[in-house]
C-alpha positions as CSV (number, residue, x, y, z in Angstrom):
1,X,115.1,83.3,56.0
2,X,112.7,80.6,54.5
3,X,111.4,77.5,56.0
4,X,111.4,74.6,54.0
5,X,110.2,70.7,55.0
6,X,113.5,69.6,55.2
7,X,115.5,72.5,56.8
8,X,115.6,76.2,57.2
9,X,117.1,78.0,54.2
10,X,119.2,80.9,55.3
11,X,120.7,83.8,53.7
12,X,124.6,85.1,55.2
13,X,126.5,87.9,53.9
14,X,130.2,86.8,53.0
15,X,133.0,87.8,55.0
16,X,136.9,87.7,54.8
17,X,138.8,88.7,51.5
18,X,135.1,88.0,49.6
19,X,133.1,91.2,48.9
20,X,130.3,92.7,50.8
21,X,127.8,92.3,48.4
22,X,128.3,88.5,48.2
23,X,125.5,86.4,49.5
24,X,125.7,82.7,50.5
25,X,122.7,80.2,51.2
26,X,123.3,78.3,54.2
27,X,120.9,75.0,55.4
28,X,119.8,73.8,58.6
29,X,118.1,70.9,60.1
30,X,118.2,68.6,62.7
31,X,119.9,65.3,62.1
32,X,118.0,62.2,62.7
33,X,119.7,59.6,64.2
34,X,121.1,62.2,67.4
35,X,119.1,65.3,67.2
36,X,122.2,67.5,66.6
37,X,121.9,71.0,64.8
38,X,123.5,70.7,61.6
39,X,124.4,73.3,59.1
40,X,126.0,73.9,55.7
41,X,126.7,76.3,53.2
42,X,125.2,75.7,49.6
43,X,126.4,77.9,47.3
44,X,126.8,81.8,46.6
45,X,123.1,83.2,46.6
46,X,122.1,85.5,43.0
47,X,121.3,88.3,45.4
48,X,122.5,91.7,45.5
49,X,122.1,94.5,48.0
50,X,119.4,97.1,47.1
51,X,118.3,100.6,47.7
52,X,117.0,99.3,51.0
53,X,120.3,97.6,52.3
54,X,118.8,94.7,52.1
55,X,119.2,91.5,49.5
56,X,117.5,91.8,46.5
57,X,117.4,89.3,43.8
58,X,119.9,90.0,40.8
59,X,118.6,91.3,37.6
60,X,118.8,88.9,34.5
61,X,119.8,85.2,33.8
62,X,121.6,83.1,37.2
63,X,124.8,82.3,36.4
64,X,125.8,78.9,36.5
65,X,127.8,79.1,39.5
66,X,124.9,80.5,42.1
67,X,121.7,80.0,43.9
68,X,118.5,81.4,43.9
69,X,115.9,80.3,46.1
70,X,114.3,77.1,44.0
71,X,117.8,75.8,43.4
72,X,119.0,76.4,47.0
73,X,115.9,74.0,48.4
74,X,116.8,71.5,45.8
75,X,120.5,72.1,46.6
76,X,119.5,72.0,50.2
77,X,117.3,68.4,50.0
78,X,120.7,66.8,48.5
79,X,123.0,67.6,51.3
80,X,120.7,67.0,54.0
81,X,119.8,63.6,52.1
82,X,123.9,62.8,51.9
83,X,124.2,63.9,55.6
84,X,121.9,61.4,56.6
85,X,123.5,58.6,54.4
86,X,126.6,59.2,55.7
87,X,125.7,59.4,59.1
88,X,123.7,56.0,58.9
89,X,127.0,54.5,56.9
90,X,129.0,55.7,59.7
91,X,126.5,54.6,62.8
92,X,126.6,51.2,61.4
93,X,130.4,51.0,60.8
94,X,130.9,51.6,64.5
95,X,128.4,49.2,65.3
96,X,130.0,46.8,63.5
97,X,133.5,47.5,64.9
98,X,132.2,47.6,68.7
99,X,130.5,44.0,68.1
100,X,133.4,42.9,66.7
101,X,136.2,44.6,66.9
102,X,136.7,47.1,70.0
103,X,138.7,45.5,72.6
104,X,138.4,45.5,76.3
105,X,141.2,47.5,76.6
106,X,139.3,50.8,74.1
107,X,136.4,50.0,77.0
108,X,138.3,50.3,79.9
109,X,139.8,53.1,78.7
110,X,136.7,55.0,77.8
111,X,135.1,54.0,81.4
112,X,137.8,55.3,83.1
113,X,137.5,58.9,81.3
114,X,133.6,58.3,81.8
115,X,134.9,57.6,85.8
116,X,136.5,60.9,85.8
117,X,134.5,63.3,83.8
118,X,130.9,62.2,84.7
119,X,131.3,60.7,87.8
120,X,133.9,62.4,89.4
121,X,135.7,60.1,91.4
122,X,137.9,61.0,93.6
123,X,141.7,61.5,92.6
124,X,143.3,58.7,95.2
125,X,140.4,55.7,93.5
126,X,141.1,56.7,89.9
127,X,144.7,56.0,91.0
128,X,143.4,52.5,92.0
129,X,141.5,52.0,89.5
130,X,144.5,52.8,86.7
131,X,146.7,50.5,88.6
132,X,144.0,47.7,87.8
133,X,143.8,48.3,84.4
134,X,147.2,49.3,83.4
135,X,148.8,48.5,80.5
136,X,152.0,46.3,80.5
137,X,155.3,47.8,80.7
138,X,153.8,51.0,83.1
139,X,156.5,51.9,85.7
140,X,155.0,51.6,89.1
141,X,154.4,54.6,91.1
142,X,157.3,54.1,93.6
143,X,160.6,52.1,93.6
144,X,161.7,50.4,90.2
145,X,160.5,47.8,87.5
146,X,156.5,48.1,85.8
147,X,153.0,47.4,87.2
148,X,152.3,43.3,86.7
149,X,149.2,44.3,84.4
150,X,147.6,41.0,84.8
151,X,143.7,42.1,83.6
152,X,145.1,43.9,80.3
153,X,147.5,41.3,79.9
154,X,144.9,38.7,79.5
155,X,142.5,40.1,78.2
156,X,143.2,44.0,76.9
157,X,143.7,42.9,73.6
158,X,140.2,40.9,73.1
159,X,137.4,42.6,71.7
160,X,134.8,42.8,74.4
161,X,131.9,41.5,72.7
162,X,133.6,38.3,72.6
163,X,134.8,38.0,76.4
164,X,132.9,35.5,78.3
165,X,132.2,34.0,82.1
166,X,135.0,31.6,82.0
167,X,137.5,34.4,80.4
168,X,136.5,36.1,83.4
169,X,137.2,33.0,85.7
170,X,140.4,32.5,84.3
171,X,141.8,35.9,85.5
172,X,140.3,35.8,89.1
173,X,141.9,32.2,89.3
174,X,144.9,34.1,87.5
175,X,145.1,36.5,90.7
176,X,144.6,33.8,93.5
177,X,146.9,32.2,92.6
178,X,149.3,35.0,92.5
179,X,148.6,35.3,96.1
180,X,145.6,37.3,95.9
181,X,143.0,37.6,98.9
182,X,139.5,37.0,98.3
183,X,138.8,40.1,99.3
184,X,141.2,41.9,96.5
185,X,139.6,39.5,93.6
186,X,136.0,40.6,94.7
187,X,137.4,44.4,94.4
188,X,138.1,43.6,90.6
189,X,135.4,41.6,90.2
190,X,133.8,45.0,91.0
191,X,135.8,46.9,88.4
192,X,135.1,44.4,85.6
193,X,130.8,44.7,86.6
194,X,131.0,48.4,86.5
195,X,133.0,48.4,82.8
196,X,130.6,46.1,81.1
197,X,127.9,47.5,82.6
198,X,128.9,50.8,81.1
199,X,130.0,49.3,78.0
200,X,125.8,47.7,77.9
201,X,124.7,51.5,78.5
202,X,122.9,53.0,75.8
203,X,125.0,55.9,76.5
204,X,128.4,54.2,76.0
205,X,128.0,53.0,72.5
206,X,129.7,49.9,72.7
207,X,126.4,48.5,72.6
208,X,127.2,45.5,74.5
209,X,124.6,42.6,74.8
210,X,125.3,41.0,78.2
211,X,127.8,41.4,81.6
212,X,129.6,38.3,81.6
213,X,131.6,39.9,85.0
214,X,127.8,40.1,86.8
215,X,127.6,36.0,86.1
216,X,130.5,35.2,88.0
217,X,131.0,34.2,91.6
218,X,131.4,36.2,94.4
219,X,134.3,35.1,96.4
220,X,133.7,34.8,100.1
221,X,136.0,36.6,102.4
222,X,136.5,37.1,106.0
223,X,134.0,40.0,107.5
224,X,135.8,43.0,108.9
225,X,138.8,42.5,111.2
226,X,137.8,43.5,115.1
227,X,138.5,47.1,115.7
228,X,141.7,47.8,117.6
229,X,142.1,50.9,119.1
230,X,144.2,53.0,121.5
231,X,143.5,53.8,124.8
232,X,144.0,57.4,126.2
233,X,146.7,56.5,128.2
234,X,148.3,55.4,125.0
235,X,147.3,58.2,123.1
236,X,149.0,60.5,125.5
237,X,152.1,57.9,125.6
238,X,152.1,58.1,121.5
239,X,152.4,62.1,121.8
240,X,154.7,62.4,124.2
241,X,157.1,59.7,122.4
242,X,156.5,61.6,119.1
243,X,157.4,65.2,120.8
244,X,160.4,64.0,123.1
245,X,162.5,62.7,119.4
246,X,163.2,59.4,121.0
247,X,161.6,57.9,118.1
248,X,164.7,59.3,115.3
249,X,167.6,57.7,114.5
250,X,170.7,58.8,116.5
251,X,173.7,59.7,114.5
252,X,177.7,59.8,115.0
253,X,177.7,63.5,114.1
254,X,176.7,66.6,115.7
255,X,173.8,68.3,113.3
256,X,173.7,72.1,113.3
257,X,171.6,74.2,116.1
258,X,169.4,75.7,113.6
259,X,169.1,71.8,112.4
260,X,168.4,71.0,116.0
261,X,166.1,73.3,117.0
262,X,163.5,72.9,113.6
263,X,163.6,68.8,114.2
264,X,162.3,69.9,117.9
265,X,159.5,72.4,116.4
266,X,158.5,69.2,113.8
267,X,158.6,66.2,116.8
268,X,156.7,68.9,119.2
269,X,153.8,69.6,116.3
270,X,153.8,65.8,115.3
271,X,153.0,65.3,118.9
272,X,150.6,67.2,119.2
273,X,149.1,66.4,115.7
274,X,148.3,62.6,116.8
275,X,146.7,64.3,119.3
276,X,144.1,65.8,117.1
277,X,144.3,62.8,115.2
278,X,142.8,60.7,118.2
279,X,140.2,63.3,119.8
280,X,138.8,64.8,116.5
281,X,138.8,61.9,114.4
282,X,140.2,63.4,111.1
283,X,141.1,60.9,108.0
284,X,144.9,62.1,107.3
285,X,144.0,64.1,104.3
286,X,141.9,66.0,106.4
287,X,144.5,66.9,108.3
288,X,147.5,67.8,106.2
289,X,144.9,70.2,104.9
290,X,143.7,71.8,107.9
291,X,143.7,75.5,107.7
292,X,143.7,78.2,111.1
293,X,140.8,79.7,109.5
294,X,139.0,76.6,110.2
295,X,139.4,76.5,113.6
296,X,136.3,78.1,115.5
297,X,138.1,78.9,119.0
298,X,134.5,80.5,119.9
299,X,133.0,78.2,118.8
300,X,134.9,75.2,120.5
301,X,134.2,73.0,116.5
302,X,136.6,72.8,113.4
303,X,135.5,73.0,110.0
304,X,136.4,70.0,108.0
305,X,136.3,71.5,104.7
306,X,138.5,70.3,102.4
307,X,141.3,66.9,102.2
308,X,144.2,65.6,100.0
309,X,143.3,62.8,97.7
310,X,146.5,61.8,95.7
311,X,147.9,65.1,96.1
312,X,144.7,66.8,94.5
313,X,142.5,69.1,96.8
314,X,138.9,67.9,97.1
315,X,136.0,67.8,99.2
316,X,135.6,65.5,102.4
317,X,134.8,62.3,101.9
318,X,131.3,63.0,102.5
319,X,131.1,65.7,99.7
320,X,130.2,68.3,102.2
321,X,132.1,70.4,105.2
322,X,132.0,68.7,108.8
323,X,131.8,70.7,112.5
324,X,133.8,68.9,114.4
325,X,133.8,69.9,118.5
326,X,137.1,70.4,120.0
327,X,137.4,68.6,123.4
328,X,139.4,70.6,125.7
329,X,142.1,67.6,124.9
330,X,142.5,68.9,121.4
331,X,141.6,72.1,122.1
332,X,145.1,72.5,124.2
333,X,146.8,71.1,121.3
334,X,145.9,73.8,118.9
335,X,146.5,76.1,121.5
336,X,150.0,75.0,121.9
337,X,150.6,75.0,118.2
338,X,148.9,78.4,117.7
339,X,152.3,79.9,119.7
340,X,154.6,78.6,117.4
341,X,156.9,81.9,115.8
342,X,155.3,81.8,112.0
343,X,152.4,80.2,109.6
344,X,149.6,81.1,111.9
345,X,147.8,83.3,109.9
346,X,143.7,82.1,108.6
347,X,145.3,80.8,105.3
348,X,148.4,79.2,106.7
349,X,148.2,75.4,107.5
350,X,148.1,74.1,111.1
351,X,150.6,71.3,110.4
352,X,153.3,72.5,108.3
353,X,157.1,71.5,106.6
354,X,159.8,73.7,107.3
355,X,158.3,76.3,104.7
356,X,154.8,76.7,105.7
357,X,153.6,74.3,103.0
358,X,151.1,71.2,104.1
359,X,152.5,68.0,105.0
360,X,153.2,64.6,102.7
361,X,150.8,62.1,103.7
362,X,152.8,59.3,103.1
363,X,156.1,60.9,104.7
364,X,153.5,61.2,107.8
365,X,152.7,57.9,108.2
366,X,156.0,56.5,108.0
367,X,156.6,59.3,110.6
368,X,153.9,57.5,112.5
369,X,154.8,54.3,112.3
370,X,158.2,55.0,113.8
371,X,156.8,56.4,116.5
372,X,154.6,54.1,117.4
373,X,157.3,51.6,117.0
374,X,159.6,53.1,119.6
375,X,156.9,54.1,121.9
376,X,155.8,49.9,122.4
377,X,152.2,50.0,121.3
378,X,150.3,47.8,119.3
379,X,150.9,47.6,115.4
380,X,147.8,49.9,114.8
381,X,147.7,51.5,111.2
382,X,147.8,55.4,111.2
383,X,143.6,55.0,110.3
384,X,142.9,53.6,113.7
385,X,143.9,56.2,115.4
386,X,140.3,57.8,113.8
387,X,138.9,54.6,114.9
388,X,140.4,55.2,118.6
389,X,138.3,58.3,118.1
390,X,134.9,56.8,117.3
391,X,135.6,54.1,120.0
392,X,135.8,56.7,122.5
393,X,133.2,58.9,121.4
394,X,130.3,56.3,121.1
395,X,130.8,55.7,124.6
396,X,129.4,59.1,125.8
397,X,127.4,60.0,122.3
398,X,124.4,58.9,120.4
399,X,125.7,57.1,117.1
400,X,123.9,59.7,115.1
401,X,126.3,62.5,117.1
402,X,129.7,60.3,116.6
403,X,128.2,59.6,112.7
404,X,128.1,63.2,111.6
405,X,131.2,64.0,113.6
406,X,133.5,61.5,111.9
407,X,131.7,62.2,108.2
408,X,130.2,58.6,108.0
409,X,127.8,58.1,104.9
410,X,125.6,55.7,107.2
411,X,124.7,54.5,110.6
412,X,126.3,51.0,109.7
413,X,129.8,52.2,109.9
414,X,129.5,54.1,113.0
415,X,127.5,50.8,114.7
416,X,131.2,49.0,114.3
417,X,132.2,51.0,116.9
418,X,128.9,50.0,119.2
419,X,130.0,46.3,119.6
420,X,132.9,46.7,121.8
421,X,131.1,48.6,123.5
422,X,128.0,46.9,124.2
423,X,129.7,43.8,125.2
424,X,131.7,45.4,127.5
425,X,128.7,47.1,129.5
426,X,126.7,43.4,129.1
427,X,129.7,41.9,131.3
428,X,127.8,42.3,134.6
429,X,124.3,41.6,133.7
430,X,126.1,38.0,131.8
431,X,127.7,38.1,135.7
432,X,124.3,37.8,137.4
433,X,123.0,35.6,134.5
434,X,125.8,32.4,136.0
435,X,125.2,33.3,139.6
436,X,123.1,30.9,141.0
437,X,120.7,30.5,143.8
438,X,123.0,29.5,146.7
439,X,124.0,29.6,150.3
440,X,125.4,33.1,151.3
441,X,128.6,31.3,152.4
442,X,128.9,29.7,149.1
443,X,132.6,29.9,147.8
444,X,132.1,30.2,144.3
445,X,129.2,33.3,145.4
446,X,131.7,35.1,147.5
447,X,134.2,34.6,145.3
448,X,132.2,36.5,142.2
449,X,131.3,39.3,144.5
450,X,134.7,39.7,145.2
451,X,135.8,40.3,141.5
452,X,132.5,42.6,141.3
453,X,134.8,44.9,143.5
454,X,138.0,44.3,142.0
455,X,139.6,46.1,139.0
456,X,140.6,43.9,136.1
457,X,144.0,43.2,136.8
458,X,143.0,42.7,140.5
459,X,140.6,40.1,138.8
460,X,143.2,37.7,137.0
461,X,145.1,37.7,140.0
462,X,142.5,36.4,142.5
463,X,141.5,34.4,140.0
464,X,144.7,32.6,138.8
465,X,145.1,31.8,143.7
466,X,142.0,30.5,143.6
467,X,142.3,28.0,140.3
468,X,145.8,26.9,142.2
């Protein structure tokens, strides 16, 4: 081995069919423009292997067809110099094609492959985020006919050097007035600032100039709908409903017993899994995946360490495992379903299908929604039942306690549930703020110490006599 100022000249032994005493030289350097190794073969070396076993130089004139060392550097400053020719030639024909050529749709593309590899989002918002950017004529996930592909249907096709603000403008007006909230034209105003942004990375190599989606206007939307949320008696009502069967279809036949009996195991553990919904505060994925193992019956606390995110296995949302305690509520739930005849073994799932495996998500929530449907409660969405959760846990917890117990990535989300709350334990000092200073006897004074002592339905009652 030789070092030379443009590379490293190296000597390798020929293998395959060619014979063992055939030598090659091979260069070595570092390209230029990235830093990558490169490495070639030149030519068949004019060595031979000598008394020593090692390679000698060959007796008498060098054939045409080989190497010896003074040729191989010269041999070796040619290819590196047509390397680096080819590699500028190349560098600037992509340049040239991704300022004028490459469309939005070869972007989105690679962003979403950059969304997955580097940054690993999770399986249920790369499914989002492909809906977004489909392609026309994509089926839809469920039921018949293709996605509307709006974005790539406007503007997949245009290279993305060339797509401007009011390109942009055009397809948020485009989805408002397909019905579109605020709200869903902000999310993909979102999308579109995190594609060009990538596509202005050096990294990307699109070598953008600008972000026309970071010029546009942010749509205003409503702030958060108020939190609605369960009460216990409801929760208990909800459980009871889901484990009597009331909430299932009747039928004109008679089903089998075997049929019988496994619909009462499912309405019994369905039961009892809104239960657990509403006193631990697991997201749904969480709990299709829960596992015996992770439940710390010492310990009172189950592990939250893993959830379903478009049928894919991941992490929490948090990116790490949870302790969640088990108030003797839930606790007697997991008991109950811990006497059940099969699948109660560490690796077995706490809520299962007929065959041990873990429950659909969607299947469940449909499941919910009947339930909740025939039991009279509110039109609450399967989530707030989590919500019920944090509403009843802030009132007896810190928010850093009910933050780490639900997985929150900040205090801010966990303060939503403080509101409520604080008003509701403000309602007597704003009672003493209106009183004012009269006459013992006064009417309006005896009358507010008499709702002091009432209960709220007692209230609107005395309330509605003495407006009459």
């Amino acid at each position: 081995m030789a070092s030379a100022r443009t590379g490293t000249l190296v000597v390798e032994r020929a293998r395959g069919r060619a014979r063992d005493d055939e030598f090659f030289y091979v260069g070595k350097w570092r390209a230029s423009l990235d830093g990558r190794q490169m490495k070639r073969r030149l030519g068949p070396a004019w060595l031979a292997i000598g008394e020593d076993g090692k390679p000698h130089l060959r007796r008498g004139r060098v054939k045409p067809d080989f190497l010896d060392r003074r040729r191989a550097y010269a041999r070796m400053a040619e290819v590196i110099a047509q390397c680096e020719d080819e590699d500028a030639r190349r560098e600037e024909i992509d340049a040239a094609r991704k300022r004028a050529g490459w469309t939005f749709g070869a972007l989105a593309e690679a962003w979403l492959d950059h969304a997955e590899r580097v940054r690993r989002l999770k399986p249920s918002t790369m499914r989002d985020l492909r809906s977004i950017l489909a392609r026309p004529g994509v089926s839809k996930r469920r039921g018949a006919g293709a996605v509307k592909a709006r974005l790539m249907t406007m503007l997949g096709d245009v290279p993305a050097a060339s797509i401007v603000v009011d390109d942009i403008e055009d397809y948020f007006r485009l989805l408002a007035d397909d019905g579109a909230s605020p709200r869903t034209v902000n999310r993909h105003r979102e999308v579109l600032r995190a594609i060009f942004n990538y596509g202005c990375s050096t990294t990307s190599g699109f070598e953008l100039e600008n972000n026309p989606a970071a010029l546009t206007d942010l749509r205003r939307q409503d702030g958060p709908r108020p939190l609605e949320v369960f009460s216990v008696e409801q929760v208990e009502h909800l459980a009871r409903s889901a484990a009597d069967g009331s909430w299932r279809a009747a039928v004109d036949w008679m089903r089998a017993e075997e049929t019988v009996a496994q619909m009462r195991r499912e309405d019994e553990q369905l039961g009892e899994l809104l239960r657990i919904a509403c006193y631990c505060g697991l997201r749904r994925g969480e709990l299709v995946l829960l596992q015996w193992d992770d439940v710390r019956w010492l310990d009172r606390v189950i592990v939250v360490r893993r959830a379903l995110s478009d049928g894919v296995e991941v992490l929490p949302k948090s990116g790490r495992a949870r302790y969640v305690p088990l108030a003797d509520q839930a606790l007697a739930a997991l008991e109950h379903l811990s006497r059940r005849g099969d699948f109660t073994h560490g690796d077995d799932y706490v809520f299962v299908n007929a065959i041990g495996g873990h429950l659909d998500p969607s299947a469940l929530r449909r499941r919910y929604v009947r339930v909740r449907d025939a039991a009279g409660l509110p039109p609450l969405r399967f989530h707030d039942l989590r919500h019920t959760a944090g509403s009843l846990l802030v009132r007896h917890m810190d928010p850093a306690s009910v933050k780490d117990i639900l997985g929150h990535a900040d205090l801010a989300t966990t303060e939503r549930y403080l509101h409520a709350q604080r008003a509701s334990l403000l309602a007597d000092a704003a009672t003493r703020a209106f009183i004012t200073a009269a006459a013992p006897n006064d009417p309006q004074e005896q009358l507010v110490a008499a709702l002091k002592r009432l209960a709220p339905e007692e209230r609107l009652a005395l309330l509605d006599r003495a407006s009459a």
